[in-house]
C-alpha positions as CSV (number, residue, x, y, z in Angstrom):
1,X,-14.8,165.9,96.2
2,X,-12.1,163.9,94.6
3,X,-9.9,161.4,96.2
4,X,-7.2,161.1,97.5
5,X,-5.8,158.5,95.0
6,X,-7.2,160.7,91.9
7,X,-5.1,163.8,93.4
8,X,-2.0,162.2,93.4
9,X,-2.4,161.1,90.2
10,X,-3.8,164.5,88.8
11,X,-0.8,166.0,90.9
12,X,1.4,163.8,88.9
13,X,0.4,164.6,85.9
14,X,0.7,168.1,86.2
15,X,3.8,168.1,87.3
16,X,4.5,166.1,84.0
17,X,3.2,168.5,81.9
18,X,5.3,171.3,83.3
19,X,8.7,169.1,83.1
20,X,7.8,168.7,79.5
21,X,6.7,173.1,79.2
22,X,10.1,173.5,80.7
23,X,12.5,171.2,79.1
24,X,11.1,172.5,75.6
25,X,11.2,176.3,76.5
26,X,13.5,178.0,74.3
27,X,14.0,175.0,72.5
28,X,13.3,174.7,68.3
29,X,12.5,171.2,66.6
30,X,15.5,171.5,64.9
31,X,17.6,171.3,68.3
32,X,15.0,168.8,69.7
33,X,16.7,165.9,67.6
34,X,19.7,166.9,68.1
35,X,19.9,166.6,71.8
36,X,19.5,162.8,73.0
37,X,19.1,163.9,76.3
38,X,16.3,166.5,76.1
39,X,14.8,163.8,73.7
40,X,14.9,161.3,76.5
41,X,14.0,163.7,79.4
42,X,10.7,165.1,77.2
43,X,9.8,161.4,76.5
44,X,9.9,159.8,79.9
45,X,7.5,162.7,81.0
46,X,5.3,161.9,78.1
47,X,5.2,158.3,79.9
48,X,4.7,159.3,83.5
49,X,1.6,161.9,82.3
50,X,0.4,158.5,80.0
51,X,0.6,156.2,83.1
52,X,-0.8,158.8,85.1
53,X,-3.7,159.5,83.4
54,X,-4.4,155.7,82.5
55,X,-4.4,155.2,85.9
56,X,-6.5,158.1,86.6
57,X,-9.4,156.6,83.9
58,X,-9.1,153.4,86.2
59,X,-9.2,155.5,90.0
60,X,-12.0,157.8,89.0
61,X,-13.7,157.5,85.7
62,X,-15.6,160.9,86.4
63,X,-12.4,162.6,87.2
64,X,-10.6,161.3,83.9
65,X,-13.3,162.2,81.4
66,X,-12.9,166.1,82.3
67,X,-8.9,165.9,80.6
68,X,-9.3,166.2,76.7
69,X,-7.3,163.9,74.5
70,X,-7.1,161.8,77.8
71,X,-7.3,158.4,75.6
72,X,-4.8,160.2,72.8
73,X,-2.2,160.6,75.7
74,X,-3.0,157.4,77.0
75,X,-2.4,155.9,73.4
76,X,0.8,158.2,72.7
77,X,2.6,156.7,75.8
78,X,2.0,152.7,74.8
79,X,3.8,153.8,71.8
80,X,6.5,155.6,73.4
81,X,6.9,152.6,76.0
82,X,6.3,149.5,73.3
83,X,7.2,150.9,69.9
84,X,10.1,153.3,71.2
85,X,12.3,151.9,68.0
86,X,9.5,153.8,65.8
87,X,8.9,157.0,67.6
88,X,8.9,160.1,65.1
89,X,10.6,163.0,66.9
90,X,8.2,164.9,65.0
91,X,5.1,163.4,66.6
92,X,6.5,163.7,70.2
93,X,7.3,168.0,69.5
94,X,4.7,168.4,66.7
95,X,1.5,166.9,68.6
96,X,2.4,166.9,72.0
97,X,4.7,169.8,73.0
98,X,4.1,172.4,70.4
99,X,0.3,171.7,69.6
100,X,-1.4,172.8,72.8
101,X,-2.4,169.4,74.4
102,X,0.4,169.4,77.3
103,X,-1.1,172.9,78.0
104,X,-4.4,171.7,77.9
105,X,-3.7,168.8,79.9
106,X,-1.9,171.2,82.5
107,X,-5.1,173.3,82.7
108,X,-7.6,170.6,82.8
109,X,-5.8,168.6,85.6
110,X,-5.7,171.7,87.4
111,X,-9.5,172.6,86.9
112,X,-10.0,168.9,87.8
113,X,-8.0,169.4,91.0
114,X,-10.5,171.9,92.0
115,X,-13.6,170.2,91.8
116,X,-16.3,171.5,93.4
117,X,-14.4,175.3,94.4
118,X,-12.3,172.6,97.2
119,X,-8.8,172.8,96.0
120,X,-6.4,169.9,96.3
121,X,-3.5,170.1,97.6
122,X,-1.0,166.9,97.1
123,X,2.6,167.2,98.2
124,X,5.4,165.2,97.2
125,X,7.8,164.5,99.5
């Protein structure tokens, strides 16, 4: 069964991933530069999935090595966090948003979240 602590932070990042799905619905990558404040919103979930899942490798090693790319996400957010003067709007929409790993991530937190057939059920509040 997973723990309470790894729930919330699978919860979390989750609810990351759908921020991002939604704030880039609709949206092309020629509008995604253009628009400071999508850029900023799609970012700072980037972060908050990152510093999630980096704490989730911490909380429950087991739990963590079931989300692919776990380390790449983990990797992405230090540079969105330390090198933010660098970051290529290209690799934020390119190989995070458009490419399938936020949708990944989505579906193997959720997977994760049900370990064992016990769902988990982690409100906000």
């Amino acid at each position: 069964m997973i723990g309470e602590a790894a729930a919330k932070l699978v919860w979390d990042a989750r609810q990351a991933t759908e921020r991002v799905a939604r704030l880039v619905d609709g949206c092309s990558f020629d509008e995604y530069p253009a628009d400071e404040v999508l850029r900023w919103a799609v970012e700072r979930q980037m972060m908050v999935l990152g510093e999630a899942l980096a704490a989730l490798r911490r909380v429950d090693p087991l739990v963590a090595d079931k989300i692919p790319d776990l380390a790449r996400i983990v990797a992405f957010r230090n540079v969105l966090v330390h090198g933010y003067a660098g970051v290529d709007d290209r690799l934020v929409w390119g190989d995070r948003t458009r490419s399938g790993r936020i949708a990944t991530c989505v579906v193997a937190t959720s997977r994760t979240a049900e370990l064992r057939g016990r769902p988990v059920r982690i409100e906000r509040r």
